[in-house]
GUKOLZA-851657 format. One line per 10 residues: number of its first residue (from 1); for each residue x, y, z of N, C-alpha, C, O. Coordinates in steps of 0.001 Angstrom, whole numbers. Example, Ala and Ser with C-alpha at 12.3 -4.5 7.8 and 13.67 -1.06 7.14 Angstrom:
BEGIN
1 = 13190,-5690,7800,12300,-4500,7800,13200,-3300,7800,14236,-3319,8465; 12850,-2250,7080,13670,-1060,7140,12900,30,7870,13409,1138,8039
END
This chain:
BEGIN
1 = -12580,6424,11394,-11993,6404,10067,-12495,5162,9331,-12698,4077,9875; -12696,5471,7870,-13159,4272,7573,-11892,3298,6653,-10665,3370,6727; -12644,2537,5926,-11711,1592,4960,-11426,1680,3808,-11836,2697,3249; -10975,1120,3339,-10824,1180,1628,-10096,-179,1046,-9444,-973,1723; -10283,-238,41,-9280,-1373,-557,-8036,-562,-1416,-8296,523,-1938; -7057,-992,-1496,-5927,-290,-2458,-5062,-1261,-2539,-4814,-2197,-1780; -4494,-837,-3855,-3666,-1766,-5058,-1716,-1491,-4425,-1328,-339,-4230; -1193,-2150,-4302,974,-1896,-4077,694,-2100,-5097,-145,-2877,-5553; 1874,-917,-5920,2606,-1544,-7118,3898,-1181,-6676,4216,-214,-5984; 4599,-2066,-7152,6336,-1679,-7032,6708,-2355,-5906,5777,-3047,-5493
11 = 8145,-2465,-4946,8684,-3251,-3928,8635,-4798,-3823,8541,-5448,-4864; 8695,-5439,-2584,8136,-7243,-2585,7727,-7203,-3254,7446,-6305,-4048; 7448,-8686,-3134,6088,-9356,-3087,5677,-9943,-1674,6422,-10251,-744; 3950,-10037,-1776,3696,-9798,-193,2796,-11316,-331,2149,-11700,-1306; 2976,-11925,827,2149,-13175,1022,714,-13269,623,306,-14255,10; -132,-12188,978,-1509,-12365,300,-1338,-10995,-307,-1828,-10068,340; -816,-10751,-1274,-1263,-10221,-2707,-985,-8805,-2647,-187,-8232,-1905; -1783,-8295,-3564,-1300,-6217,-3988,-2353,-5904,-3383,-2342,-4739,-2983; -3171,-6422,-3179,-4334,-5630,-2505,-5179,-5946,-1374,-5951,-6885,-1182; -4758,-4644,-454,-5268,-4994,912,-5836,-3847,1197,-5618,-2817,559
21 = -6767,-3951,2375,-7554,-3094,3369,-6424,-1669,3955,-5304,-1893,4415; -6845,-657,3850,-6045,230,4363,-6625,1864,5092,-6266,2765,4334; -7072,2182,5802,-7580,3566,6143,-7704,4476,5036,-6879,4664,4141; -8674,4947,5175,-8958,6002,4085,-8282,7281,4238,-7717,7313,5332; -8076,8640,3381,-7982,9378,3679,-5844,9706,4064,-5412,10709,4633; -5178,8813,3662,-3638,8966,3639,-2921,9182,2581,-3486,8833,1544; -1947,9601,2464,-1594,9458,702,-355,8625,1112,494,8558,222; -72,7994,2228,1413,7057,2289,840,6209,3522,116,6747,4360; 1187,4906,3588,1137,3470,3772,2462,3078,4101,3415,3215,3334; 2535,2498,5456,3783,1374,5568,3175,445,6733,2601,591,7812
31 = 3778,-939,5622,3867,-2335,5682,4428,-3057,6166,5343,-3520,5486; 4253,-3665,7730,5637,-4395,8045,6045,-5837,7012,5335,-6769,6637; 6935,-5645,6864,7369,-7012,6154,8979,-7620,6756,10118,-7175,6620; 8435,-8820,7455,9957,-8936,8238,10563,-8026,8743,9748,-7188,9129; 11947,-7627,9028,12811,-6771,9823,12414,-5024,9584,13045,-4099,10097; 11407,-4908,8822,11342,-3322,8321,9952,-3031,7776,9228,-4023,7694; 9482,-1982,7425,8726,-1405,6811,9103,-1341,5782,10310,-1246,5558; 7993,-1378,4615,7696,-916,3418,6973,136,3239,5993,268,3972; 7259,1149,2234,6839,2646,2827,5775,2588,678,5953,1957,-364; 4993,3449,1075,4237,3114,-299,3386,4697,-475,2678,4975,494
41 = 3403,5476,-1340,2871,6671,-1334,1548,6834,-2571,1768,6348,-3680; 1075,7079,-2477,-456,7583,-3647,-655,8476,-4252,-1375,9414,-3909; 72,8347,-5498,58,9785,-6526,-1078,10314,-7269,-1086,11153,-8170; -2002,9697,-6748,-3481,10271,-7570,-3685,8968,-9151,-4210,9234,-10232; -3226,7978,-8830,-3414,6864,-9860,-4563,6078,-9189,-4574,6076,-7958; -5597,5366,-9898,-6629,4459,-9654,-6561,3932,-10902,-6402,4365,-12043; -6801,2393,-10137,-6924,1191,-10765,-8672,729,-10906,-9291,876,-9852; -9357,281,-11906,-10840,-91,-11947,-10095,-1640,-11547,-9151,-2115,-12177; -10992,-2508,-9938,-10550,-3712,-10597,-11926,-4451,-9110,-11976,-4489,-7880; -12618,-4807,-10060,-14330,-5669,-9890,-15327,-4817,-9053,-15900,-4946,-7971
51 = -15258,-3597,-10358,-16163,-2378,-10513,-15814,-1500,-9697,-16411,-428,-9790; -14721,-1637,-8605,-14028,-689,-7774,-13198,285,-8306,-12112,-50,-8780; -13462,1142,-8299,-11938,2463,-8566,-10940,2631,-7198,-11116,3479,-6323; -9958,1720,-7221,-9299,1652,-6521,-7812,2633,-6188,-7162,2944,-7186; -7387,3016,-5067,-5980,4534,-5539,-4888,3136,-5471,-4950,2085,-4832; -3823,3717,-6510,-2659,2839,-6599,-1843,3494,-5578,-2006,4663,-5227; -882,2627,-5075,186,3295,-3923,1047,2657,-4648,782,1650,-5305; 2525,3394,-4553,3688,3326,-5508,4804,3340,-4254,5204,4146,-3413; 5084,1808,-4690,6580,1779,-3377,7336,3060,-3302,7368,3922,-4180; 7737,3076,-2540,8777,4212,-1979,10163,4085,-1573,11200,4347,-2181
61 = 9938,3590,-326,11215,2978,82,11189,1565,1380,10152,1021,1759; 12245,1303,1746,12474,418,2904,12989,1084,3941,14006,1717,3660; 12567,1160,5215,13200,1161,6439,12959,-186,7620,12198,-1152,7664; 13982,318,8449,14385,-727,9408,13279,-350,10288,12577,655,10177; 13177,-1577,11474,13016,-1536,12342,13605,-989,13210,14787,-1286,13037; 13454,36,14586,14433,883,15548,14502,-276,16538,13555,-661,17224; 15711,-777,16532,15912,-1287,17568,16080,-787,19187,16296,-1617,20070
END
């Protein structure tokens, strides 16, 4: 599988930024952040940002960790 870059909008804010490395080919993303996941889905939005057409992922929700 390869890579991609993609844009969070919506939820936290994350220590290094909205845009990170993520598998290609998903339309939903989750993020550990402290005690839980951040859940983030891809409605067919792209962002142009340094000549990249990048897909936006749009928070979703929070879940816990299963203890």
């Amino acid at each position: 599988m390869t890579s991609t870059r993609i844009v969070l909008d919506g939820g936290p804010e994350f220590k290094h930024g909205r845009v990170r490395p993520a598998d290609d080919g998903y339309e939903k993303v989750k993020i550990l952040l402290g005690s839980g996941y951040e859940h983030f889905v891809h409605n067919g939005e792209f962002l142009e940002l340094d000549g990249e057409n990048l897909p936006v992922f749009q928070w979703s929700e929070r879940t816990k960790i299963a203890e």
